[in-house]
C-alpha positions in Angstrom: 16.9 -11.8 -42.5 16.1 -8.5 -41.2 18.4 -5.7 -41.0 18.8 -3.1 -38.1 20.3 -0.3 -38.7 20.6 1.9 -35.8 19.8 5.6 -36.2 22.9 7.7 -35.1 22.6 9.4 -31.5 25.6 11.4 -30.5 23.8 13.1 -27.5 22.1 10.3 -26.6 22.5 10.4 -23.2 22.4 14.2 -22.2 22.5 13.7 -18.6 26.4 13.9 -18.7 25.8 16.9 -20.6 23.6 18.6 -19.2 22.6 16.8 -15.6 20.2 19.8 -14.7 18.1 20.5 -18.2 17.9 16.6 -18.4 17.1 16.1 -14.3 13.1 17.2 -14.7 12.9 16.1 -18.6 11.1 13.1 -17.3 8.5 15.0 -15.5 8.5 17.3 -19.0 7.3 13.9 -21.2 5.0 12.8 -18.0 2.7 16.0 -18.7 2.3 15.9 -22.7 1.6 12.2 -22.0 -1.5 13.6 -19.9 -1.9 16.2 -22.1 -2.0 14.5 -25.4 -4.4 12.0 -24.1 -6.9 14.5 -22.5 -7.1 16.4 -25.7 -7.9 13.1 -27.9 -11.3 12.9 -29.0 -11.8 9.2 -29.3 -10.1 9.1 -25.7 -12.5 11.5 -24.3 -15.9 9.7 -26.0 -15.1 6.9 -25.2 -14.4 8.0 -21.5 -17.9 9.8 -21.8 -19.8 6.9 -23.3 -18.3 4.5 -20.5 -19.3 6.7 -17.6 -22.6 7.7 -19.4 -23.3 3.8 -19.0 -22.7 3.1 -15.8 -24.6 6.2 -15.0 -27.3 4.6 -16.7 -27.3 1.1 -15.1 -27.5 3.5 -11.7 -30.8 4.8 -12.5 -31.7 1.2 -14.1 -31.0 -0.1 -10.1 -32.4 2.6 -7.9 -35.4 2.4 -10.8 -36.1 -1.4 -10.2 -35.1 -0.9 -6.2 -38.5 1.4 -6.3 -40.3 0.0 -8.5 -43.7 -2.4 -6.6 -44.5 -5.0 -8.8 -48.6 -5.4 -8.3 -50.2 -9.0 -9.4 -53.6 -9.6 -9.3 -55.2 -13.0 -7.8 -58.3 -13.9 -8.6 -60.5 -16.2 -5.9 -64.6 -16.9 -5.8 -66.1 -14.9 -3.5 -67.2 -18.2 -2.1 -63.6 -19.7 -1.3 -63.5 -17.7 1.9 -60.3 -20.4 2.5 -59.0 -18.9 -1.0 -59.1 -15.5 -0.4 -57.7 -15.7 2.9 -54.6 -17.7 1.5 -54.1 -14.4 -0.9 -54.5 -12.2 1.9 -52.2 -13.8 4.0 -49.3 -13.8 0.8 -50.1 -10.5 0.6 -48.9 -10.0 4.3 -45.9 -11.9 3.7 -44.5 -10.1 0.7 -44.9 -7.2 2.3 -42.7 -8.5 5.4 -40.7 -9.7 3.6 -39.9 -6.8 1.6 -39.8 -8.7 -1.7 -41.2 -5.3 -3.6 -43.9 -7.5 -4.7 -47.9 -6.5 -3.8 -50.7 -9.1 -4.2 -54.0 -7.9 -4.4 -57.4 -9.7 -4.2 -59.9 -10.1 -6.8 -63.2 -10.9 -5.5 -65.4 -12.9 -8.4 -68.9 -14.3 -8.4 -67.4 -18.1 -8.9 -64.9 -19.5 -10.6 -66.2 -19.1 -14.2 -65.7 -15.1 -13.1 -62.8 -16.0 -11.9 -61.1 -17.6 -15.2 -62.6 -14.8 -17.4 -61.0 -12.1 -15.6 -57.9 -14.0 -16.1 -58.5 -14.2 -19.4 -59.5 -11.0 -19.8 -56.2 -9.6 -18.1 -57.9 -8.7 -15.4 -56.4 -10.9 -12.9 -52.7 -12.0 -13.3 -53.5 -16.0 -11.4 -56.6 -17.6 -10.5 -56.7 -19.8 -7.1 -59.0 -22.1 -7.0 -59.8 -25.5 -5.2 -58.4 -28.8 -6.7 -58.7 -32.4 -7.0 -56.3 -33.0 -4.2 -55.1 -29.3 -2.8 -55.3 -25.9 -4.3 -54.5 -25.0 -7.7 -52.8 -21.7 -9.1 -53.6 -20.6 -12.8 -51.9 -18.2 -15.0 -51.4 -17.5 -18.7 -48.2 -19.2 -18.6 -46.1 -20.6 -15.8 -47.0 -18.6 -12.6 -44.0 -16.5 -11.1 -41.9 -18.0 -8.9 -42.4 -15.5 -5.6 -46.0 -15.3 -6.7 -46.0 -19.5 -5.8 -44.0 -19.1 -3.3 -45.8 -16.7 -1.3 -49.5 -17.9 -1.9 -48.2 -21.6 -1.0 -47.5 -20.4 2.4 -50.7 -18.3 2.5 -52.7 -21.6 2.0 -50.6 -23.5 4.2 -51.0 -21.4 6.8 -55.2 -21.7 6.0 -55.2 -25.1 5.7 -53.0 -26.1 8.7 -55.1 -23.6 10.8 -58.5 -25.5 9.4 -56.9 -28.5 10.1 -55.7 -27.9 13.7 -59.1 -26.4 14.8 -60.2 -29.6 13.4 -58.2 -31.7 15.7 -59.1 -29.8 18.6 -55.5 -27.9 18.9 -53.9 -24.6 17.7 -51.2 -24.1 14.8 -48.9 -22.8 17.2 -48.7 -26.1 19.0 -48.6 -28.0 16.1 -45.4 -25.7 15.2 -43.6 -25.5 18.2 -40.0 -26.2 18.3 -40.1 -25.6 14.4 -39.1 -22.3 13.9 -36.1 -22.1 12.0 -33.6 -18.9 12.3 -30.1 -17.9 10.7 -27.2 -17.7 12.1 -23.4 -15.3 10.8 -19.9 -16.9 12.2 -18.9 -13.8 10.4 -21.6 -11.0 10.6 -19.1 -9.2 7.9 -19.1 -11.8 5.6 -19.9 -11.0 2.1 -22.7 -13.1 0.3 -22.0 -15.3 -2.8 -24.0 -13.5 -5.2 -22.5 -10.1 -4.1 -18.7 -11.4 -4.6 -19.2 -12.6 -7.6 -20.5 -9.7 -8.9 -17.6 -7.4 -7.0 -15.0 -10.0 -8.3 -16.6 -9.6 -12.0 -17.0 -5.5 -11.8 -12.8 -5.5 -10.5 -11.8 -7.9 -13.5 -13.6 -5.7 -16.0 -12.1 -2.6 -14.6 -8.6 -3.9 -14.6 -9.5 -5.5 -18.2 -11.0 -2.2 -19.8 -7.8 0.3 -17.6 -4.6 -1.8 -18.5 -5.4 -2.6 -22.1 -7.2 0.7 -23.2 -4.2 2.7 -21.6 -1.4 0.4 -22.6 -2.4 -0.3 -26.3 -2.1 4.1 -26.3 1.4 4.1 -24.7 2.6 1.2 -27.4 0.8 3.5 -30.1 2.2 6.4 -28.8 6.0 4.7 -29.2 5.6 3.5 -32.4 4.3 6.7 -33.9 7.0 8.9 -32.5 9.6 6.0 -34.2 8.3 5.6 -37.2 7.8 9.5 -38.0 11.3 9.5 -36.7 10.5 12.0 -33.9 12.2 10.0 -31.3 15.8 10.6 -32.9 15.1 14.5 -32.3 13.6 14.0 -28.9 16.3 11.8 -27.8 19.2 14.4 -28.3 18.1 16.5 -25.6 16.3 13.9 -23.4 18.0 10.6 -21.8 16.3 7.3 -23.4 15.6 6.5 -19.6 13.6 9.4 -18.6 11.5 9.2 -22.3 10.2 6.1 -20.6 9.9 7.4 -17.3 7.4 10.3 -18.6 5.9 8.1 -20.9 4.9 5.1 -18.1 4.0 7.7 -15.0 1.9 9.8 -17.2 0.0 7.2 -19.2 -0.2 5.6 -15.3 -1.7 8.6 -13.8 -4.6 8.6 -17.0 -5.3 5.0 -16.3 -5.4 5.5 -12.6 -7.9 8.0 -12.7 -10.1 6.6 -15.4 -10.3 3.9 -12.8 -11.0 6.1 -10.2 -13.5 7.7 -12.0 -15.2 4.2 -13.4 -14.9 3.3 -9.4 -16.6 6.4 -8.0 -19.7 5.8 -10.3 -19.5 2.1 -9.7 -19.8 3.4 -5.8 -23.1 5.4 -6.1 -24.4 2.6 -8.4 -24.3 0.2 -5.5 -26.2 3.2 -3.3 -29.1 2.6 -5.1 -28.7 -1.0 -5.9 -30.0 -4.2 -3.7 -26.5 -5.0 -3.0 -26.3 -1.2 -0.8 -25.7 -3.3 2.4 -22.5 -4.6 1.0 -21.2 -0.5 0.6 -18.3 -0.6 3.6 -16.8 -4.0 2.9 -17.1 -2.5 -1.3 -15.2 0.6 -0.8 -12.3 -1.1 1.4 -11.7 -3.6 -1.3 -11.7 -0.6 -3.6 -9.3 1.1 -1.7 -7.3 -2.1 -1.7 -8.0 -2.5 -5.6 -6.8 1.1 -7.0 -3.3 0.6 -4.7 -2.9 -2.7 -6.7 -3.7 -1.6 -10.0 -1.5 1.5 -9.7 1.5 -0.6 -9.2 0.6 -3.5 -11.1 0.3 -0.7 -14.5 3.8 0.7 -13.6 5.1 -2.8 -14.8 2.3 -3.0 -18.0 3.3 0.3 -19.1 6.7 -0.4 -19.1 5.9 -4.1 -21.0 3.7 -1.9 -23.6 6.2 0.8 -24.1 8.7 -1.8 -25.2 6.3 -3.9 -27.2 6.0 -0.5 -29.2 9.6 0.6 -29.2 10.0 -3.2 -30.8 7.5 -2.3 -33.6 9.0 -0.4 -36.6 5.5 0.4 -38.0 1.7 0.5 -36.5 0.7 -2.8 -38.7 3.6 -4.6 -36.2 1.7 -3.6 -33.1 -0.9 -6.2 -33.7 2.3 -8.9 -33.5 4.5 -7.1 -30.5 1.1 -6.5 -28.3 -0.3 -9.9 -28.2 1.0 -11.4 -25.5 0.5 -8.6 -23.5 -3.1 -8.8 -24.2 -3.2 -12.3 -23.6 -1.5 -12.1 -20.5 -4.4 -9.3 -19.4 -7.6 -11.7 -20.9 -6.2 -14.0 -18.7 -6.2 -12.5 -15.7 -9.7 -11.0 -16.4 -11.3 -14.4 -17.0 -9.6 -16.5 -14.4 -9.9 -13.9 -11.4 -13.2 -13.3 -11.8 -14.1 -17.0 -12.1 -12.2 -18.0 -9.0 -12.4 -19.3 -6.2 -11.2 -21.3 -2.8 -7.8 -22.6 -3.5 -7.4 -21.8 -6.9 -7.8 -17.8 -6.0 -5.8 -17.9 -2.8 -2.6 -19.0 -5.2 -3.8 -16.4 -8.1 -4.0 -13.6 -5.1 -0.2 -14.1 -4.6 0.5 -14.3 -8.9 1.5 -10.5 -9.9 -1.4 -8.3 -12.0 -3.3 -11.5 -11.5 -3.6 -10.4 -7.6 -4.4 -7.3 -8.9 -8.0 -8.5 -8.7 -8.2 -11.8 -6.9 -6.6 -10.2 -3.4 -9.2 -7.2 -3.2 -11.7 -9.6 -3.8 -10.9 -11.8 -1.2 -10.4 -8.7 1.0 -14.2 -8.6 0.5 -14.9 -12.0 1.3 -13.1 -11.6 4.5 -11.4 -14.6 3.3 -7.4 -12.9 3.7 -6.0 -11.8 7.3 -4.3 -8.6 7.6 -1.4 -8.9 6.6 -1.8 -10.8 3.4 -2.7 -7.8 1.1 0.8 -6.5 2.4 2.4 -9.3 1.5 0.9 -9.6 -1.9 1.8 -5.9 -2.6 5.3 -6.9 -1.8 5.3 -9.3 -4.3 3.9 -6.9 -7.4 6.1 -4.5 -6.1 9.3 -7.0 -6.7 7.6 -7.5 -9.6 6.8 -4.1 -10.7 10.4 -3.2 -10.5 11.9 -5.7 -12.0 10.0 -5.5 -15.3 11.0 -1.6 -15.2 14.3 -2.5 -15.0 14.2 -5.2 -17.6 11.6 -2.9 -19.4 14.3 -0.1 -19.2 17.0 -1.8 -21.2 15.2 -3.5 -23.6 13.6 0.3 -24.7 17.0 2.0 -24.7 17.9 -1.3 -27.1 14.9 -1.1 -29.8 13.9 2.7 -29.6 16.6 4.1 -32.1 16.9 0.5 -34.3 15.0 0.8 -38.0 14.5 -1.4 -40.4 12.2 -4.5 -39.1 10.3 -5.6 -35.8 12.8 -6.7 -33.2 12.6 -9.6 -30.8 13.4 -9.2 -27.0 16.2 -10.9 -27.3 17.6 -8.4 -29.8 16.3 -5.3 -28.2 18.5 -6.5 -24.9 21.7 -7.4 -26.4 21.2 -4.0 -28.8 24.4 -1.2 -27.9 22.4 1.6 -26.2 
């Protein structure tokens, strides 16, 4: 069995001492905390090297957003039908805004017409078939390419057809035109959501564990070089963790800021642009979450280091931390309907699943509020839980502690 020997601490708490050197000693640890971290190289490159990606995805987006992909058919110069089929998909795509241009390839016949395929001349080859029309490529044709020239030849052959018949395409149409419809003009698209609900998981992910696994490591290292027993003769136990948690809290909530704000202009140039208002509100919503939600992981990850004697017992006191944070990162972001309505009221796991129904337009007014309520009960009682379990471990040597033993420790 382990021992624990507490370390001595006759000033331990120098509030009754010294009320007004000890009053503002919390806002003293709050800015090394900021300070230590802003000066740490593998902090700061990493920092770098995440924002230098998601700059890079932003130019990837408005790249593809310009970039007109050209594709050559190829018809006979005979198949008048043919090349008006093309010229009709080429009229479509550019309707519809795809970013796609079709060009026509005039050829003598259809042996021309297979050679410049062949050749890499032409990227399909149309062309009469047994029973329809027929469209060739290397490999499997693309799928707007089909698309497009199947209603280009529809649109030929139902207007052949018709003239045939002795009537007009528009009467053979009419009452056929089908148009969409929004209950919700504001609502969010699937494809949209899911990416929002998967960008808001990772930032919580990549926020809570990079900047709590550095408050646990920034515990431990001041206990085990025995630092703490010096600092904790001129500063109460209770405002140690108070600096420690709101300055490691402000680094986290700007890195997340910061991630955000690039994330922002990403979605400027991406295809999801529409989508920028309803983003930014859930944001908004997002960041107020997360800020509060972190008070009560820093608190958990301060302990979890206080209850480590060395660094190697950080692997053992952090893991269900980390567990509890993978969890919410791969159920929020998978959610949906019922399932995400409950995890929206969970605390940290609303941290991402109320913001993203924000964005669906799925939650009324007044359910963000009452979710924040929640964390916030939340928030505070893990501080005050977190509170008395560091006074307990901080100054005891000798072995990893349990929470149980870091509560019931004399402090």
């Amino acid at each position: 069995m382990t021992t624990l020997t507490p370390t001595p601490t006759p000033q331990r708490d120098t509030a009754a001492v010294d009320p007004d050197g000890a009053r503002g000693a919390w806002l003293l640890v709050m800015q090394r905390e900021i300070v230590v971290r802003a000066l740490n190289k593998s902090f700061v490159f990493g920092l770098v090297v995440s924002v230098g990606v998601l700059a890079a995805l932003a130019g990837f987006f408005a790249w593809q957003g310009s970039r007109v992909e050209t594709t050559t058919v190829a018809v006979s110069s005979a198949d008048t039908t043919g090349a008006a089929a093309v010229a009709t998909a080429a009229e479509l795509a550019d309707d519809q805004g795809t970013g796609d241009e079709i060009v026509v390839l005039e050829t003598a016949d259809d042996a021309a017409a297979r050679t410049a395929l062949t050749a890499g001349d032409a990227d399909a080859w149309l062309h009469p078939g047994d029973d329809g029309w027929v469209l060739t490529a290397e490999s499997t044709p693309d799928g707007t390419l089909t698309r497009l020239v199947t209603a280009g030849v529809e649109a030929q052959v139902v207007g052949a057809n018709a003239a045939a018949a002795g009537t007009s395409v528009e009467e053979l149409s009419a009452g056929s035109t089908l148009t969409t419809e929004q209950l919700d003009p504001a609502a969010t698209d699937a494809q949209t959501l899911f990416f929002a609900s998967f960008a808001l998981s990772l930032l919580f992910f990549t926020g809570a564990l990079t900047s709590g696994t550095m408050i646990a490591g920034s515990v431990v290292e001041e206990k085990q070089s025995r630092l703490v027993e010096i600092i904790a003769t001129a500063v109460p136990l209770r405002q140690l963790l108070a600096g420690k948690i709101l300055g490691n809290s402000v680094i986290a909530v700007g890195q997340t800021l910061l991630f955000a704000g690039v994330g922002l202009v990403a979605v400027t140039v991406s295809p999801i642009s529409l989508a920028l208002p309803a983003l930014s509100t859930s944001l908004v919503w997002f960041v107020l979450f997360f800020a509060v939600g972190f008070l009560a992981l820093a608190a958990l990850f301060a302990v979890a280091g206080a209850l480590a004697s060395r660094s190697e017992d950080l692997q053992h006191t952090t893991t269900p931390l980390t567990m509890v944070i993978m969890a919410v990162y791969f159920l929020t972001f998978s959610a949906s309907g019922t399932f995400q309505t409950v995890l929206s009221y969970v605390p940290l796991a609303n941290v991402v699943a109320m913001p993203t129904r924000v964005l669906a337009g799925d939650a009324a007014w007044w359910e963000p509020v009452l979710s924040m309520l929640g964390l916030v009960a939340f928030a505070v009682a893990a501080l005050l839980v977190c509170e008395r379990a560091f006074r307990g471990a901080l100054l005891q040597t000798g072995g990893r502690l349990s929470w149980k033993q870091a509560l019931r420790a004399q402090a």
